[in-house]
C-alpha positions in Angstrom: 51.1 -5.4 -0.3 48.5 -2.5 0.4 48.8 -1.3 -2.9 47.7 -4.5 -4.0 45.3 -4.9 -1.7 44.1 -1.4 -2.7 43.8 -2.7 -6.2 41.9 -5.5 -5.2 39.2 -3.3 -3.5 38.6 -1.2 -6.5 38.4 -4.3 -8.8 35.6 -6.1 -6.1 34.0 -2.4 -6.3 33.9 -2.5 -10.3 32.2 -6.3 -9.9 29.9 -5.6 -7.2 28.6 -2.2 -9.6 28.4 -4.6 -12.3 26.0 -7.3 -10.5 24.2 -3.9 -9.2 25.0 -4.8 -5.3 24.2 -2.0 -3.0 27.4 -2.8 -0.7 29.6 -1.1 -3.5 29.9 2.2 -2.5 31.4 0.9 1.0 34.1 -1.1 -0.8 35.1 1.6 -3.3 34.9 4.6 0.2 37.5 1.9 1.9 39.8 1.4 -1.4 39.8 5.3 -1.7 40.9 5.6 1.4 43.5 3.4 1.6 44.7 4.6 -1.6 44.5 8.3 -0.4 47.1 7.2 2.6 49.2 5.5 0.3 49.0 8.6 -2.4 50.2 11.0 0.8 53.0 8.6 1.3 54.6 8.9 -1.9 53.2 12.2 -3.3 55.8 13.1 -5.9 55.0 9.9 -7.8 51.1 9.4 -7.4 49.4 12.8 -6.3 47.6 13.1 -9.3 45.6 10.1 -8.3 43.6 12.5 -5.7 41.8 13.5 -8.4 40.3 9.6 -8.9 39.7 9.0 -5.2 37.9 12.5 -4.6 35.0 11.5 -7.7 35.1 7.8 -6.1 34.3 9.5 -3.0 31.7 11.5 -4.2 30.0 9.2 -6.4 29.8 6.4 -3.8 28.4 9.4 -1.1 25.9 10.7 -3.3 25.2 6.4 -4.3 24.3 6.3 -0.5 22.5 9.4 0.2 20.4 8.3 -2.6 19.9 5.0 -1.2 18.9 6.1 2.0 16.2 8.7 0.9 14.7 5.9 -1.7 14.6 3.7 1.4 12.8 5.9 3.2 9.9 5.6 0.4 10.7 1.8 0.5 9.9 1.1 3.8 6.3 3.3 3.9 5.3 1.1 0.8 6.3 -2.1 2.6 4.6 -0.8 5.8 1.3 0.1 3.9 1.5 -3.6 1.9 1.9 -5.4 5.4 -1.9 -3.6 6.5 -3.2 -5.0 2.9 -2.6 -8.9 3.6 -6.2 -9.0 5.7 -8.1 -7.5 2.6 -10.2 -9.5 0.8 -8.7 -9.3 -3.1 -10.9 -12.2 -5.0 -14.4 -9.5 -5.1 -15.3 -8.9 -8.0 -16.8 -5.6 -9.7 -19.9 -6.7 -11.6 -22.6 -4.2 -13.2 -24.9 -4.5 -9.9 -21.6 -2.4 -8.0 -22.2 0.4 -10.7 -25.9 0.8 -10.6 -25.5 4.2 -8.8 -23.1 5.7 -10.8 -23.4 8.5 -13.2 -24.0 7.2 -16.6 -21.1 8.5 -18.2 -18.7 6.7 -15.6 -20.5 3.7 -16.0 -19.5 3.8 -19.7 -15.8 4.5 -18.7 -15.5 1.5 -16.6 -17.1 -1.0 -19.2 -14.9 1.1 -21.5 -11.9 0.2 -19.7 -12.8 -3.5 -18.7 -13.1 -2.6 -15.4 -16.0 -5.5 -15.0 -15.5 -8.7 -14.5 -12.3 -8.2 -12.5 -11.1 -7.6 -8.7 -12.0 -5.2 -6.8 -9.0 -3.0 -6.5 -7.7 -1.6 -2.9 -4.2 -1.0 -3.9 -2.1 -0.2 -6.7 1.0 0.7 -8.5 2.1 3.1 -11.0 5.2 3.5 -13.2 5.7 7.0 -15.1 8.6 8.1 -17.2 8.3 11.9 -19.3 9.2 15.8 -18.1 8.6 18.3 -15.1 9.1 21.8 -14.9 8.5 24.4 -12.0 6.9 27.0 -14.9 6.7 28.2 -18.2 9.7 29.9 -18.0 12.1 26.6 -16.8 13.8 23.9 -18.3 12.1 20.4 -18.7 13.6 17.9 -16.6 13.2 14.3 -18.2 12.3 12.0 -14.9 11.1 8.6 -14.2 8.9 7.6 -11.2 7.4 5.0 -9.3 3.9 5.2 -7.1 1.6 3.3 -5.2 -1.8 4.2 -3.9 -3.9 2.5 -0.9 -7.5 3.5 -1.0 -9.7 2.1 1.8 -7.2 4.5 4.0 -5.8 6.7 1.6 -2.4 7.1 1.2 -0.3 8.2 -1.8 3.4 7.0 -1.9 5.8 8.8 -5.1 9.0 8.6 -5.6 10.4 10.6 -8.7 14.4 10.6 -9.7 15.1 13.5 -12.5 17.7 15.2 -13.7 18.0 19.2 -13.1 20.8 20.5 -15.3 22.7 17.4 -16.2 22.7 16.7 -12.2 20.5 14.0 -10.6 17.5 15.3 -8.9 15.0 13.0 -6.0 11.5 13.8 -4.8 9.2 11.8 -2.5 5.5 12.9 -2.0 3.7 11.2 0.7 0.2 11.6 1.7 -0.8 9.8 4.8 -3.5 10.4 7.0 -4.7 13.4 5.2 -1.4 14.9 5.4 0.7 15.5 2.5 4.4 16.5 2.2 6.9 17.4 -1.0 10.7 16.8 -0.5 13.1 17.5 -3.4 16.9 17.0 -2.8 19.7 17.6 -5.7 21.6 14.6 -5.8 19.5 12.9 -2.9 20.9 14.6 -0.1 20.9 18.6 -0.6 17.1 19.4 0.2 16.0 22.1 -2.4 12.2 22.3 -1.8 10.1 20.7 0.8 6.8 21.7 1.5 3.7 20.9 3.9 1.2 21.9 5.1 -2.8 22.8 4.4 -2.5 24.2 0.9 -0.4 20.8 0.4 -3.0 18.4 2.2 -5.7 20.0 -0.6 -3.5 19.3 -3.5 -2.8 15.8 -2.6 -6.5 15.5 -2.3 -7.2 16.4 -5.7 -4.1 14.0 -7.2 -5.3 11.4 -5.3 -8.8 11.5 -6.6 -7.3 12.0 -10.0 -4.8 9.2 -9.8 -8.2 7.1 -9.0 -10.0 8.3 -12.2 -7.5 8.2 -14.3 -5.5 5.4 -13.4 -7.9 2.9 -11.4 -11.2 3.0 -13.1 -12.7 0.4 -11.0 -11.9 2.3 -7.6 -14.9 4.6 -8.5 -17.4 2.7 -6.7 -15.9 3.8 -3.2 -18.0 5.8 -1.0 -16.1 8.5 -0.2 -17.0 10.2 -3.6 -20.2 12.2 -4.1 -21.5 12.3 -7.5 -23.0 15.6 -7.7 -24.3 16.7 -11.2 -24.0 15.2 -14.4 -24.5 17.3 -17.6 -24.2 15.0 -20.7 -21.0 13.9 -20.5 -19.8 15.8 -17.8 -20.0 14.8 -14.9 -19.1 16.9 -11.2 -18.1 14.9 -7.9 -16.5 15.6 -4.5 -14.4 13.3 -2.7 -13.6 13.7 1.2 -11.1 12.3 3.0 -10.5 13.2 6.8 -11.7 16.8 7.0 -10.3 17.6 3.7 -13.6 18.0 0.4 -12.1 18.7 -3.0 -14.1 18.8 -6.1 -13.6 18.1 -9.9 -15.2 17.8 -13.3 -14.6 14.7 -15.3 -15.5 14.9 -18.7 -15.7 11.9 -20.9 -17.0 11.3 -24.8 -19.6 9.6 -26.4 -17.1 6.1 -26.6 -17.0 6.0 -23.0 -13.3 7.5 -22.5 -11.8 9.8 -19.7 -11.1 12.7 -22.0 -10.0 15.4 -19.0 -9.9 15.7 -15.0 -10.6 19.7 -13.6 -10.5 21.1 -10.6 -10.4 24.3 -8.9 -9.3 23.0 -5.3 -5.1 22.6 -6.3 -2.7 25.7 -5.0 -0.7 27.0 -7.5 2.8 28.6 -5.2 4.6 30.6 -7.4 0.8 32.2 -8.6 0.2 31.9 -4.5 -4.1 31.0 -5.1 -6.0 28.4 -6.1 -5.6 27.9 -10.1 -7.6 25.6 -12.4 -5.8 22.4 -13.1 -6.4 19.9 -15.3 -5.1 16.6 -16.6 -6.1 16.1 -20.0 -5.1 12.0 -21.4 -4.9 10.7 -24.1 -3.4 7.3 -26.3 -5.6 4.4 -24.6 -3.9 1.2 -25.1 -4.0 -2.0 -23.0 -2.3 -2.4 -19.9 -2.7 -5.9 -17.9 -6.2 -6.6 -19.5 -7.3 -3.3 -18.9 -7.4 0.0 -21.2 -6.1 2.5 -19.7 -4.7 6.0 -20.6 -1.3 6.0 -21.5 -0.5 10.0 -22.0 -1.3 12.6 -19.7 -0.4 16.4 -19.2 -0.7 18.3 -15.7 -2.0 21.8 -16.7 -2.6 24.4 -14.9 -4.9 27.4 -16.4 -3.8 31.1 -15.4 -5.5 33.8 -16.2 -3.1 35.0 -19.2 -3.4 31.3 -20.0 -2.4 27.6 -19.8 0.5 26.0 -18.8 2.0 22.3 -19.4 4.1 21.7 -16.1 4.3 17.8 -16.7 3.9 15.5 -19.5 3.2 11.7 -18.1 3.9 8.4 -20.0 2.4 5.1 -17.9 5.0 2.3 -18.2 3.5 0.3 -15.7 -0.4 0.0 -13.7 -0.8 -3.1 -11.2 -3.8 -3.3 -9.3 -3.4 -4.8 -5.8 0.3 -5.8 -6.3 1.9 -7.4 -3.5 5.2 -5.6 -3.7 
């Protein structure tokens, strides 16, 4: 009877997988131990079936580490969604909001059909492409999932790769100024996490960049300074808390986002300040905008540049409600 029990278990933990319910790995950790008794009760006949109830084990563990870290991301997004309910969404950006802007960024947002549409406070980004730590690793194909808040800025990302055929987690979060980097191997072994100063910088700097690259129409905020604008270059500075970073966005005579610099992102395993840049590219339409779909992260050393990350947008929602 508790073999067949047992049997049962692992057949409700092969349906519950199949309609993708997260209660799965508890059945299958409950059949495998009951199985595991029953194997040590008879191990002559059945000890080879350790070998099945030690990966069942393991994969429904590393199921629920992983599930736990994601949720951790999960529940700042819903937190940060909750503060959006009381902000107006139904503004909309017209060509009087753009008077003051550089020329050349004008021309990007009618470029991108940023006019004529809601403001945007809040929004969601999908990636899919490759990391690497250097020149000298292996790319990592990953898939990722962001969202930004912009009246307070925070920067949510959750990335899931895969590090030499083993599955690899990372959540940024940039709140309050403050940023941190934690990357586990298989969600639960932590194999970099980093804070700190040099950290809250570099967020700076992707978070401005996520807003010209990605949300056109947030470039009206106040908390960038447009500083100097040389043809289609133009230089700003955007400030949030006591954190200033700056960055040169260069555009071309159609109106497109051509590349993102700045001088103000660490580089650690150069241990200074580097120039990096996001060059795009492949503007299609994406929810009645267009938008870049391709970008690299690059950083420039001295002996010179290096592709660290190759980007593909799946998805851009502007002031999604989950």
């Amino acid at each position: 009877m508790i073999w067949l029990l047992t049997a049962i278990l692992f057949s409700i933990t092969v349906i519950l997988l199949l309609l993708d319910k997260n209660v799965w790995p508890y059945v299958a950790m409950t059949a495998a131990v009951i199985s595991q008794i029953l194997i040590f009760n008879s191990w002559q006949d059945a000890k080879f079936g350790t070998i099945a109830n030690v990966i069942i084990l393991l994969v429904a563990i590393i199921n629920i580490s992983s599930s736990t870290f994601y949720q951790r991301y999960q529940k700042d997004v819903a937190s940060c969604l909750g503060q959006q309910k009381n902000i107006a969404l139904n503004e909309i950006l017209t060509e009087q909001d753009i008077v003051g802007l550089p020329i050349p960024v004008q021309k990007y947002l009618r470029y991108t059909r940023s006019l004529g549409q809601p403001k945007v406070s809040h929004f969601r980004v999908d990636f899919e492409g490759k990391i690497r730590k250097n020149d000298k690793s292996e790319w990592m194909p990953f898939n990722s999932e962001q969202y930004n808040f912009i009246d307070k800025p925070y920067r949510l990302f959750f990335m899931k790769a895969v590090m030499k055929h083993l599955p690899v987690a990372g959540y940024h979060a940039y709140k309050d100024g403050k940023a941190m980097m934690d990357i586990r191997l298989l969600s639960l072994i932590k194999v970099q996490y980093k804070d700190g100063p040099e950290m809250d910088e570099a967020e700076t700097v992707t978070f401005f960049n996520d807003m010209v690259v990605m949300a056109p129409p947030t470039l009206i905020d106040p908390k960038i300074q447009w500083l100097e604008t040389k043809g289609n270059e133009v230089r700003a500075s955007f400030t949030n808390k006591k954190v200033t970073i700056e960055a040169r966005l260069f555009f071309n005579d159609e109106g497109q986002l051509t590349n993102f610099i700045s001088d103000d992102r660490y580089a650690e395993d150069a241990g200074k300040k580097l120039p990096w840049s996001t060059p795009v590219s492949e503007y299609k339409e994406i929810n009645g905008y267009k938008l870049p779909a391709t970008a690299d992260a690059v950083y420039s050393y001295p002996e010179g540049d290096v592709v660290y990350g190759t980007f593909y947008v799946r998805k851009v929602i502007y002031n999604n409600t989950k």
